[in-house]
C-alpha positions in Angstrom: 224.6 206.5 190.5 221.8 206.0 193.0 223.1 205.7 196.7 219.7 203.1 196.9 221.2 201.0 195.2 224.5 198.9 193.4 226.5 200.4 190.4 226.0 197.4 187.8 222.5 197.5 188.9 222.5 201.5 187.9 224.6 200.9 184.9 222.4 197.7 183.7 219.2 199.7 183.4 221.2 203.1 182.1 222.8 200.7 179.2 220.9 197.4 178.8 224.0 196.0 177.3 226.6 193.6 179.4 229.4 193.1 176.9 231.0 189.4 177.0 234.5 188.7 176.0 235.5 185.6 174.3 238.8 184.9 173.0 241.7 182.7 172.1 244.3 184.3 174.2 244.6 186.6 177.8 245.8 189.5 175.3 243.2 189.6 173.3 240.7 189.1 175.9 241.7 192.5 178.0 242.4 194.2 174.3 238.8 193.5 173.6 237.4 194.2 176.9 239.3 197.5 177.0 237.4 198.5 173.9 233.9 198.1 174.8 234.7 200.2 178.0 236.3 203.0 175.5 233.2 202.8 173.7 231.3 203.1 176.8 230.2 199.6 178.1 231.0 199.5 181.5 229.5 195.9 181.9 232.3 192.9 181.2 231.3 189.7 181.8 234.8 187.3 180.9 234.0 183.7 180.0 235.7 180.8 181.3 236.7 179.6 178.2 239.3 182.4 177.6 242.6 181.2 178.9 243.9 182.2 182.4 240.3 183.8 182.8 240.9 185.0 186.4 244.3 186.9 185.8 242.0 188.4 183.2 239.4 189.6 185.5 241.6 190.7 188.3 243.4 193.4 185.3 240.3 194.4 184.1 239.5 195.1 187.6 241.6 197.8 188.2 240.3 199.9 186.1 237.8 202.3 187.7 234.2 203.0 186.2 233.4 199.2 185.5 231.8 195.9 186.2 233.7 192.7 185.8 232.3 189.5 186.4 233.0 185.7 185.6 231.3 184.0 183.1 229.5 180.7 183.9 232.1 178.3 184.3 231.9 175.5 181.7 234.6 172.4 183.1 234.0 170.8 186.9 237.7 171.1 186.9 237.7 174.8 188.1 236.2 173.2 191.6 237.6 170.9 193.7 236.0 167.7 194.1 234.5 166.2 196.9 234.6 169.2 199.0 233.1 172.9 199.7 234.0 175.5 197.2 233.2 179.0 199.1 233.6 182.6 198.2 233.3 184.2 201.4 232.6 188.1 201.8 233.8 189.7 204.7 233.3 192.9 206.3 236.1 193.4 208.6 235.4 197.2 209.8 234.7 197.5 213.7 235.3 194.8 216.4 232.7 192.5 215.1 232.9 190.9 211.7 230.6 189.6 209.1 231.1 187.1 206.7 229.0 185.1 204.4 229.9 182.5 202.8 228.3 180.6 199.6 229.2 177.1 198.6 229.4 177.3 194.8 229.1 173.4 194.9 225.9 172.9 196.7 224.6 176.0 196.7 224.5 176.8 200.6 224.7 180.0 201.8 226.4 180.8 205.8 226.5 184.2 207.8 228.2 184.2 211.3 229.4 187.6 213.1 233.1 186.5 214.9 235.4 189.2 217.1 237.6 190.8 214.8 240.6 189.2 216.5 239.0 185.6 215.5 238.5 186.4 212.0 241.6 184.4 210.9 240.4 181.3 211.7 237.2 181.5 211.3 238.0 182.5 207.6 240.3 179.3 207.6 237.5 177.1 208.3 236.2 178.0 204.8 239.2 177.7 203.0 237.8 180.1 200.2 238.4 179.7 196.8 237.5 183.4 196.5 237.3 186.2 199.3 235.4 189.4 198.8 236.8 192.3 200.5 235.8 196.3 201.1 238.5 198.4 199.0 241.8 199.1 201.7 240.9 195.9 203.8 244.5 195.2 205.5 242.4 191.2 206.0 245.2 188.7 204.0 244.0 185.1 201.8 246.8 184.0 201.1 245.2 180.6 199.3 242.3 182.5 197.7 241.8 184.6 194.9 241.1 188.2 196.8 237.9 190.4 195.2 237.5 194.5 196.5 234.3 196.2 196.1 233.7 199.7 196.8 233.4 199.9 200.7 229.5 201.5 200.2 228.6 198.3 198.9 229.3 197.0 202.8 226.9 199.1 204.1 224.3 197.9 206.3 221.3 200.0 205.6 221.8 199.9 201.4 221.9 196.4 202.5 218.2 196.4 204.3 217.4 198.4 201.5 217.8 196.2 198.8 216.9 192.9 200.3 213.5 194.6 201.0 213.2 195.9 197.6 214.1 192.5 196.2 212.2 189.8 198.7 209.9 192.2 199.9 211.0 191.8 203.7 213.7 192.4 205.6 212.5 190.5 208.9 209.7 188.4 210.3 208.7 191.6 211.7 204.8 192.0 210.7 204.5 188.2 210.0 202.8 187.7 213.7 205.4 184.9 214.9 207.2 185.2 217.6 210.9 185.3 217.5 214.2 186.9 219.2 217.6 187.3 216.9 220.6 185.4 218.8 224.0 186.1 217.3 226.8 183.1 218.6 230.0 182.5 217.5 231.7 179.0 217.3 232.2 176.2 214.7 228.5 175.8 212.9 226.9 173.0 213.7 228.0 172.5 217.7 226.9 176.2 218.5 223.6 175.5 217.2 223.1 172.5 219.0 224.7 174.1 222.2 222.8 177.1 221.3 219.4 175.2 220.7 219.7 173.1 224.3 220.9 176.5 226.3 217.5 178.3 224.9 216.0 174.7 225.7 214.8 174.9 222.4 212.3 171.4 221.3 212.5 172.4 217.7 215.2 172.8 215.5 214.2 173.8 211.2 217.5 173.9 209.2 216.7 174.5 205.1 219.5 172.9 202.5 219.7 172.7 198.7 217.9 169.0 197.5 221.0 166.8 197.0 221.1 163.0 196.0 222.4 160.3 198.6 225.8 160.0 196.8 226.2 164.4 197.7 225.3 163.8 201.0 227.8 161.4 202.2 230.8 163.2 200.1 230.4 166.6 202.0 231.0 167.8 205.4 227.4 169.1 205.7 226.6 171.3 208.6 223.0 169.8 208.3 224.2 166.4 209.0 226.5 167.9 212.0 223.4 168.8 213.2 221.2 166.1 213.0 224.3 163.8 214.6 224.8 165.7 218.0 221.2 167.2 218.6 218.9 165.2 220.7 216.1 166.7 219.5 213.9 166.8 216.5 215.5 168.9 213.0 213.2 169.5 210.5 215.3 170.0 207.0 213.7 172.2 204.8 214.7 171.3 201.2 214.9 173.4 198.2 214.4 172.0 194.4 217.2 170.0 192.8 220.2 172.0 191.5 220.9 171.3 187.9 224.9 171.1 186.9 224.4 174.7 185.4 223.2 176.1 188.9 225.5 173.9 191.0 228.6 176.0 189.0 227.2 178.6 187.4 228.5 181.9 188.4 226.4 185.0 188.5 228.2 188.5 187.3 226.8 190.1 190.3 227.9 187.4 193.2 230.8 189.9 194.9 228.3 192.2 195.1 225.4 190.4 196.4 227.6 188.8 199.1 229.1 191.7 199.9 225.4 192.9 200.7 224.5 190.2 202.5 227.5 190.9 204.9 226.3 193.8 205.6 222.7 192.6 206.8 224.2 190.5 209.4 225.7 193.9 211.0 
């Protein structure tokens, strides 16, 4: 395995082959699994429609050498309506914290640094459906379905590494515009407007997943926060309409990619 970059990465281009499990029970779902990683596939992707899916993951999990991700899911009833769905990755090593959290429903991604000792309920605010944790984490989610990666994938410079071998930058460094990083802590959308009126800021550009009126006035967007208790102007950036597939679709890789993204913000 490269140290440049992720194990399924690695293993993807060593075997070309992601083996997906379908079947009509849990026990014949890790039966199957477990031989295609006898036979040497160390890529397992389990589908939503084999019962009690996640149980099934979280086994398959434990075994070392492998990949196991979800499948895309196929029923709305796996999220809960009318509400956020996150899986947040945290990186709870040293006396600042990283998460980053993705909205599987909307498709919005968040990264905040908090002191270690407020992690608890900043992690609340999310109320995860899934957390993403370095192997040995002592962090607790009681409510949430609890993923570990191998701690390397937390690390910041594989991190820089791979966004700038996948986006080509890593910064606005060597773009010619002016900027300075500031790192706050607070509830979203009040510490950017406090934030944005202390640096007496007269611009404020937020970017969002393109959503219909009806999405809008269901969810507790920070975007909207914003635009509420900012007297100046917000210019909303908005990306293409997310199909049903992409709003709940699942990506094998997503532990990992969060878990990367984490790392960035260190």
């Amino acid at each position: 395995m490269s140290a440049a970059e992720p194990f399924a990465y690695s293993e993807l281009r060593r075997t070309k082959l992601i083996a997906v499990i379908r079947a009509a029970t849990p026990q014949a779902a890790l039966a199957a699994a477990h031989a295609v990683v006898d036979g040497g596939i160390t890529l397992v992707e389990v589908t939503y429609s084999v019962p009690d899916a996640p149980r099934v993951m979280r086994e398959l999990s434990a075994r070392s050498g492998i990949v196991v991700g979800a499948g895309t899911v196929l029923t709305d009833d796996w999220l809960v309506k009318n509400r956020n769905n996150y899986i947040v990755a945290i990186d709870p090593r040293g006396a600042a914290v990283g998460l980053a959290g993705l909205d599987i429903t909307t498709g919005e991604l968040t990264l905040e640094v908090v002191p270690a000792v407020d992690l608890e309920p900043a992690l609340a605010r999310y109320e995860a459906r899934e957390v993403v944790l370095p192997l040995e984490s002592t962090v607790t989610a009681p409510e949430a379905t609890v993923t570990t990666r191998e701690a390397w994938e937390f690390d910041p410079e594989l991190a820089r590494e791979d966004l700038t071998r996948t986006y080509s930058v890593a910064s606005l460094d060597g773009f010619g515009i002016p900027h300075s990083v500031h790192i706050e802590v607070g509830e979203r959308a009040k510490t950017i407007t406090e934030t944005a009126r202390r640096l007496r800021c007269d611009h404020i550009v937020m970017s969002t997943a393109r959503k219909n009126s009806l999405t809008r006035l269901v969810e507790n967007s920070v975007t909207n926060k914003v635009i509420e208790l900012t007297p100046v102007p917000v210019e909303v950036i908005a990306g293409d309409s997310m199909s049903k597939w992409e709003r709940y679709g699942i990506p094998t890789a997503i532990g990992a990619l969060l878990a990367l993204i984490v790392a960035a913000v260190d």
